[in-house]
C-alpha positions as CSV (number, residue, x, y, z in Angstrom):
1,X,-1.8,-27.2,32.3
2,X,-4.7,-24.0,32.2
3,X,-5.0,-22.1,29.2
4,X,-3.4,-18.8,31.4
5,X,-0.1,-20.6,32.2
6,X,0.5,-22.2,28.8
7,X,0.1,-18.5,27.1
8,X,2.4,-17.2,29.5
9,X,4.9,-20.1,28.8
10,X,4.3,-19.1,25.1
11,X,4.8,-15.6,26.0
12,X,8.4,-16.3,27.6
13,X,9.2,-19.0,24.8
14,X,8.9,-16.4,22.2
15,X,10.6,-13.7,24.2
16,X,13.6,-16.4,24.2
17,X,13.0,-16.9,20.4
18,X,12.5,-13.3,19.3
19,X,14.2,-11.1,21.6
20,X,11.2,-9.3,21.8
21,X,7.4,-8.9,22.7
22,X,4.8,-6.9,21.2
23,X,3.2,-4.3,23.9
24,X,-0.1,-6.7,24.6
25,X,1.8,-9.5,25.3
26,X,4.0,-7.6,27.6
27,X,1.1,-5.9,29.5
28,X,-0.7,-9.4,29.7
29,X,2.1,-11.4,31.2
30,X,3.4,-8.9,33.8
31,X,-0.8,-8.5,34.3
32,X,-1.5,-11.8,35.5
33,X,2.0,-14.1,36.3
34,X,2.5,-16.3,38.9
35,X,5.7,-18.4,40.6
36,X,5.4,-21.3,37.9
37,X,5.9,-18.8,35.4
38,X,9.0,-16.9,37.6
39,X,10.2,-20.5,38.0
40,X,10.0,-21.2,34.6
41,X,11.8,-17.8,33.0
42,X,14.4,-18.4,35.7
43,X,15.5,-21.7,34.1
44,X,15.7,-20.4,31.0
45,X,17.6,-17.4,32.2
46,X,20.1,-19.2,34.5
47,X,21.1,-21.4,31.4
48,X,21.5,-18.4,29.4
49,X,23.5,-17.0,31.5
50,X,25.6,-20.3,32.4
51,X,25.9,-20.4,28.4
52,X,27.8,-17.1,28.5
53,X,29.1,-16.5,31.7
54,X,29.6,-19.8,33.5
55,X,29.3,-20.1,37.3
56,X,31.9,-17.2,37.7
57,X,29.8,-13.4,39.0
58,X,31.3,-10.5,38.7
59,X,32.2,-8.2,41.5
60,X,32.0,-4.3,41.2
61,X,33.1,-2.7,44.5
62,X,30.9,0.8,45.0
63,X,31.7,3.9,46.8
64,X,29.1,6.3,47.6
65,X,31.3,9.3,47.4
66,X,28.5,12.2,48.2
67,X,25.1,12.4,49.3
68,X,24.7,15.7,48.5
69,X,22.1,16.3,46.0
70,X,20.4,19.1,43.9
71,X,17.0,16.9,43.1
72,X,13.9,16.3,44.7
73,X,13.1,12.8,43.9
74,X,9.8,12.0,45.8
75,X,11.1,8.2,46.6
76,X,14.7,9.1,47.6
77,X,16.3,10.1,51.3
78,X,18.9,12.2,50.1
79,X,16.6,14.1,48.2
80,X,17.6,17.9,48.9
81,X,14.5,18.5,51.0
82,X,15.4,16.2,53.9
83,X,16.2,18.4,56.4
84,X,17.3,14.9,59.1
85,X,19.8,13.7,56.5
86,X,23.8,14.6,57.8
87,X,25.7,15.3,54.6
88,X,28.4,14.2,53.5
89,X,31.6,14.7,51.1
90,X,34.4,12.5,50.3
91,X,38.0,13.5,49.2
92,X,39.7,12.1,46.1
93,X,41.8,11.1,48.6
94,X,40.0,9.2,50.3
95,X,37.8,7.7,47.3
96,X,41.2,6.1,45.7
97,X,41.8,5.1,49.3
98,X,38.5,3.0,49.0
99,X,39.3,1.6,45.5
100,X,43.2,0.8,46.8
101,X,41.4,-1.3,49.3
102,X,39.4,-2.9,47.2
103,X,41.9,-3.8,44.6
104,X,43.3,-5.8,47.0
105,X,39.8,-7.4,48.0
106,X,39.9,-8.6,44.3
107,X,37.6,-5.8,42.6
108,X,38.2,-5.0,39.2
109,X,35.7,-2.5,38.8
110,X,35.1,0.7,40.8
111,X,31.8,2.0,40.8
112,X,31.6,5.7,41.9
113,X,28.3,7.1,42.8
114,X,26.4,9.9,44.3
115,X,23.8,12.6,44.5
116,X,24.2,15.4,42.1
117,X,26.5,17.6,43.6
118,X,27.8,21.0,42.1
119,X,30.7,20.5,44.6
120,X,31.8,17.4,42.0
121,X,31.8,19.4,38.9
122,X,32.6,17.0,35.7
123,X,36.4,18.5,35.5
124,X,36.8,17.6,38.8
125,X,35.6,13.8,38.3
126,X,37.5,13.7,35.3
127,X,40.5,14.1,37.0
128,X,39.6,11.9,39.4
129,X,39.0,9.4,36.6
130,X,42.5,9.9,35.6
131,X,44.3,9.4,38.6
132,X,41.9,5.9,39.3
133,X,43.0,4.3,36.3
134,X,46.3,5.1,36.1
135,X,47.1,3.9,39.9
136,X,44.8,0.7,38.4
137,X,44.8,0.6,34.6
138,X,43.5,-3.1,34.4
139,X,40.4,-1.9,36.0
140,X,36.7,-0.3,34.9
141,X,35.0,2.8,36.1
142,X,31.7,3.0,35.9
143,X,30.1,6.5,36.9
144,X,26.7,6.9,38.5
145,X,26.5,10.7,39.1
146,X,23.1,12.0,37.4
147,X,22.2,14.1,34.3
148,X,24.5,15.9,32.7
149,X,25.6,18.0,29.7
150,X,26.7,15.6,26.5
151,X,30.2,17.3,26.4
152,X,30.4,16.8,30.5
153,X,30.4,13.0,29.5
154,X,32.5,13.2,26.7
155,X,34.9,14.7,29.0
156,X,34.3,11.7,31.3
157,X,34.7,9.6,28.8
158,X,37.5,10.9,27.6
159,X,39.4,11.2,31.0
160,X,39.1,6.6,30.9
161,X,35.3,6.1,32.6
162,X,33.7,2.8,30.7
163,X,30.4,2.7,32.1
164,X,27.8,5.0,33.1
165,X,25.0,4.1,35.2
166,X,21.7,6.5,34.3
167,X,18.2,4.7,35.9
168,X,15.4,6.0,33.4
169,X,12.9,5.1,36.5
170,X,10.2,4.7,34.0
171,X,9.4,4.8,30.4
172,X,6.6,6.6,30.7
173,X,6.0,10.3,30.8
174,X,3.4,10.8,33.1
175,X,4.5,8.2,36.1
176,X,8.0,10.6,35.9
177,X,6.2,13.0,36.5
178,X,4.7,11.6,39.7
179,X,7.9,10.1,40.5
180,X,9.6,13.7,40.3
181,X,9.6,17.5,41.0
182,X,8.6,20.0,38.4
183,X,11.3,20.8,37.1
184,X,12.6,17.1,36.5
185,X,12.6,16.3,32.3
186,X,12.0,12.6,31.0
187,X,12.9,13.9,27.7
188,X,15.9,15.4,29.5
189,X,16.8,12.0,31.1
190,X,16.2,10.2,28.1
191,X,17.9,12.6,26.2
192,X,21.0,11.3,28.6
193,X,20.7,8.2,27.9
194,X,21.4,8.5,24.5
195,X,24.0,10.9,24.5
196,X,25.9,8.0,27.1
197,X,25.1,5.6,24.7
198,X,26.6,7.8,21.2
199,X,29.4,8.5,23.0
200,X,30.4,4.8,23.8
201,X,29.9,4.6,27.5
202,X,29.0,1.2,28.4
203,X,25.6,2.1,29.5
204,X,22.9,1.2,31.7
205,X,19.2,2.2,32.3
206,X,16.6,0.8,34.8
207,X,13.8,0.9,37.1
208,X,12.4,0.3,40.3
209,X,10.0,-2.5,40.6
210,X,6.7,-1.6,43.0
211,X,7.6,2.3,42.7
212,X,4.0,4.4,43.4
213,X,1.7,4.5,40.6
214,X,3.5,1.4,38.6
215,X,1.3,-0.5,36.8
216,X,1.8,-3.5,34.2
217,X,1.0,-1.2,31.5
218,X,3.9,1.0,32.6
219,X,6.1,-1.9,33.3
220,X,5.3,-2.8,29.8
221,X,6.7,0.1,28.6
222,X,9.8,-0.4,30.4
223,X,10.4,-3.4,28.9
224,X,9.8,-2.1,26.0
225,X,12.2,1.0,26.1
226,X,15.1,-1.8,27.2
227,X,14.5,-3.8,23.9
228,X,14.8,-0.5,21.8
229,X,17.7,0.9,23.9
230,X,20.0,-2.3,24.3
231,X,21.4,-1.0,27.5
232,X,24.6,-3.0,28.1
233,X,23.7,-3.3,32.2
234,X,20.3,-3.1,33.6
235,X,19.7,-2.0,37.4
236,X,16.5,-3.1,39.0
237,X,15.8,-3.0,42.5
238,X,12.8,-3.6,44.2
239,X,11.4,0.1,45.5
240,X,11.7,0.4,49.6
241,X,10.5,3.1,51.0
242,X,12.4,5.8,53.4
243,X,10.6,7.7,56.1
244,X,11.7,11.0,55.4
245,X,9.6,11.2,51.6
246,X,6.7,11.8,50.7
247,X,6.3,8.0,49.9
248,X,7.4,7.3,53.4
249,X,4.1,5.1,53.9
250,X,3.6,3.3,50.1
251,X,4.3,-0.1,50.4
252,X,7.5,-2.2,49.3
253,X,8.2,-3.4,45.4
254,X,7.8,-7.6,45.2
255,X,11.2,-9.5,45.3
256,X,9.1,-12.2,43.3
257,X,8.3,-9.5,40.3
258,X,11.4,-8.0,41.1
259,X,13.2,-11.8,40.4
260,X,10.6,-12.2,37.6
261,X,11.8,-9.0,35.9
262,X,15.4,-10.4,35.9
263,X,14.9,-13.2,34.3
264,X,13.3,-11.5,31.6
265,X,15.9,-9.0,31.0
266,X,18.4,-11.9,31.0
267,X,16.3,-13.5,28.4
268,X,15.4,-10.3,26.4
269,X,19.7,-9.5,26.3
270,X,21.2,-12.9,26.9
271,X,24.7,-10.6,27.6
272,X,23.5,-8.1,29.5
273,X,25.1,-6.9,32.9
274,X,22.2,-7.5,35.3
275,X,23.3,-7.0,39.0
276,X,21.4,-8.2,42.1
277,X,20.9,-5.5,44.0
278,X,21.8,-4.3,47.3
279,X,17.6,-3.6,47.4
280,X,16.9,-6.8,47.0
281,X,19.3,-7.8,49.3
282,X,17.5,-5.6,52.2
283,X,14.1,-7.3,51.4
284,X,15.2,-10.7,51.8
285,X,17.9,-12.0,53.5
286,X,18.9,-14.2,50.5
287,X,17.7,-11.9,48.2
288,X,20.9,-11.7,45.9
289,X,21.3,-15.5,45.7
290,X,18.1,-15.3,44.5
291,X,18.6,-13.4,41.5
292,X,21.7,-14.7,40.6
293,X,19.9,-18.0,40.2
294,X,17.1,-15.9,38.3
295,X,20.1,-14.8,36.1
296,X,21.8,-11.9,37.6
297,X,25.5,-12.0,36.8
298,X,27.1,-8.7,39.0
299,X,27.2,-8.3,42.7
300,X,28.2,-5.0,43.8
301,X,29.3,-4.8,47.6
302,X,29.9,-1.7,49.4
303,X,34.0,0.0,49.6
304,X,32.5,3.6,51.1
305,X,34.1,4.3,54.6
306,X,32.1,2.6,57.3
307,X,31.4,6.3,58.9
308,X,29.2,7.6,55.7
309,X,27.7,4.3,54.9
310,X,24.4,4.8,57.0
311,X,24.2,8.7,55.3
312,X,23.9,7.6,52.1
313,X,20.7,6.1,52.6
314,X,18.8,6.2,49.1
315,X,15.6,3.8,51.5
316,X,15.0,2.5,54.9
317,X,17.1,-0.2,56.5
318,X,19.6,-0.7,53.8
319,X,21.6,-3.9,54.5
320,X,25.3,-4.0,55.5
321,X,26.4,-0.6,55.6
322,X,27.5,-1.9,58.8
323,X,30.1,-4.8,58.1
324,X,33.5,-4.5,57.1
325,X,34.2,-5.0,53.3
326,X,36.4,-7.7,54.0
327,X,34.3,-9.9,55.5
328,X,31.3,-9.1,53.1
329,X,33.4,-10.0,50.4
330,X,34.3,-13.4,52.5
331,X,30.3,-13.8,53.0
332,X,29.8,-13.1,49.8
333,X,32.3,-15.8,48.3
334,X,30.8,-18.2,50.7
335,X,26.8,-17.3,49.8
336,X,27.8,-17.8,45.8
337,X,29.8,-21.4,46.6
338,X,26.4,-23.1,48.4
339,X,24.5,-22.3,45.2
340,X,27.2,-23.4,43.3
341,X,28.8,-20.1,41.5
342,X,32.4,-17.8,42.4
343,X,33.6,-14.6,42.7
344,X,35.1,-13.8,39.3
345,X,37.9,-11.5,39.3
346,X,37.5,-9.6,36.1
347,X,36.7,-6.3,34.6
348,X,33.4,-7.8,33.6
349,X,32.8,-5.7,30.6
350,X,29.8,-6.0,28.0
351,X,30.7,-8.9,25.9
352,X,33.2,-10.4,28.4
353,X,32.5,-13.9,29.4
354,X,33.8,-16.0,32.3
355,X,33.9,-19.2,30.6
């Protein structure tokens, strides 16, 4: 074994031990890793989450309500510059339409996302919060609609939402910056993230792996932010580009970093809700499998009308948006069996097991 490979071991090993990494080590083993050392932070993760969660993943069914949006995002197609983009709107009718459907696919989470749209004013999706959980009351919401006022979300969270889902896209300052419009705070973002987090939303953070201008130093920092934070679900995805950004020609994130970076999270918070993404799922065919067995434990297939799926197209070539739900969620059950895990049909809060 070279000296490089047993350090990184080391560096994983005490990660498992300590829950945490000082910033050197971080920056050295996302500097200079390789697919022994994925390999080997995947077994540790997969029996981590085996420990707590058995063979059983949690399903959270999504609909992508709007893709209207206020921002500017340099790395996102629904950005508000994109002239080529069709918008679209949803009713609350037809949203608890979606999440009626999926109810009876076996969902027990609705996860209700979209651009930031003025047109969805917090009242509004407050309301709309209501009405979900009392036509389902054994089920979760979790919201993923952007930044907004702290009393906006205690509102939210007053109205019956669990979880809010608020990507930090990077812990740095200056690569938000090159990520983002003028105009677009970090300390406002992170600023949301804590406000979610006081009020007692189930909250998650995240990143995209590969996104322009990442390096392992900032990467580092990531990490580090997530061990401070102790987000209760993590959302990475590999970064794809779209065609009509400014990043239309950067290259894809790594589904092996992207795999690696699972694993760690599972390792850093053992009970974490770490979902394989959709993202990763567009990169390689087998991509969620994959991270499930790096130690993913949510899957979250699409419930959004098959007529706006294709509109709400965050990157290039986003997979499924056009099979029914029914048979992804049959595809799905069958993908999880050959590598020996289920569908669990749960809430799938923080802290809940499926043992």
């Amino acid at each position: 074994m070279n000296a490089r490979k047993r350090q990184n071991e080391f560096r994983i090993d005490r990660l498992n031990e300590e829950k945490r990494l000082p910033h050197e080590e971080w920056t050295a083993l996302l500097s200079a890793w390789d697919d022994s050392d994925r390999a080997y932070a995947a077994e540790i993760a997969r029996a981590l989450a085996n420990v707590r969660f058995g063979h059983g993943i949690f399903v959270r069914g999504i609909v992508e309500f709007s893709n209207v949006c206020r921002n500017d995002c340099l790395y996102c197609g629904i950005r508000k510059s994109n002239r080529n983009l069709e918008r679209y709107r949803l009713s609350e009718a037809e949203i608890l339409d979606c999440c009626d459907a999926g109810y009876e696919y076996g969902f027990r989470t609705f996860v209700l996302q979209s651009g930031e749209d003025a047109s969805y004013p917090p009242e509004r999706l407050a309301a709309l919060v209501r009405t979900l959980k009392a036509n389902h009351p054994d089920c979760a919401v979790t919201l993923s609609v952007g930044e907004l006022e702290r009393a906006d979300y205690q509102m939210l969270f007053e109205a019956g939402a669990d979880r809010y889902l608020l990507r930090h896209e990077t812990a740095d300052p200056e690569h938000y910056a090159r990520l983002h419009m003028p105009g677009q705070s970090w300390e406002r973002r992170m600023r949301c993230l804590r406000d979610l987090k006081e009020i007692g939303f189930q909250t998650g953070c995240g990143f995209m792996v590969g996104s322009p201008y990442q390096t392992p130093e900032t990467l580092a920092k990531d990490m580090e932010f997530i061990t401070e934070f102790r987000p209760a679900m993590i959302g990475i995805g590999p970064f794809i580009p779209h065609c009509d950004t400014p990043f239309a020609n950067e290259p894809a994130g790594s589904v092996e970093l992207t795999l690696f970076l699972l694993s760690l999270c599972r390792i850093l918070i053992p009970d974490v809700l770490l979902p394989a993404t959709t993202a990763l799922g567009t990169l390689d065919p087998t991509g969620r499998e994959k991270g499930v067995l790096a130690g993913a434990n949510v899957i979250m297939p699409n419930l959004s009308p098959m007529q706006v799926r294709a509109k709400y197209m965050l990157y290039n070539n986003k997979t499924a948006v056009d099979v029914d739900t029914h048979i992804t969620r049959s595809d799905l059950q069958e993908r999880l069996r050959k590598i020996g895990y289920t569908v669990k049909v749960a809430r799938g809060d923080y802290g809940e097991t499926s043992c």
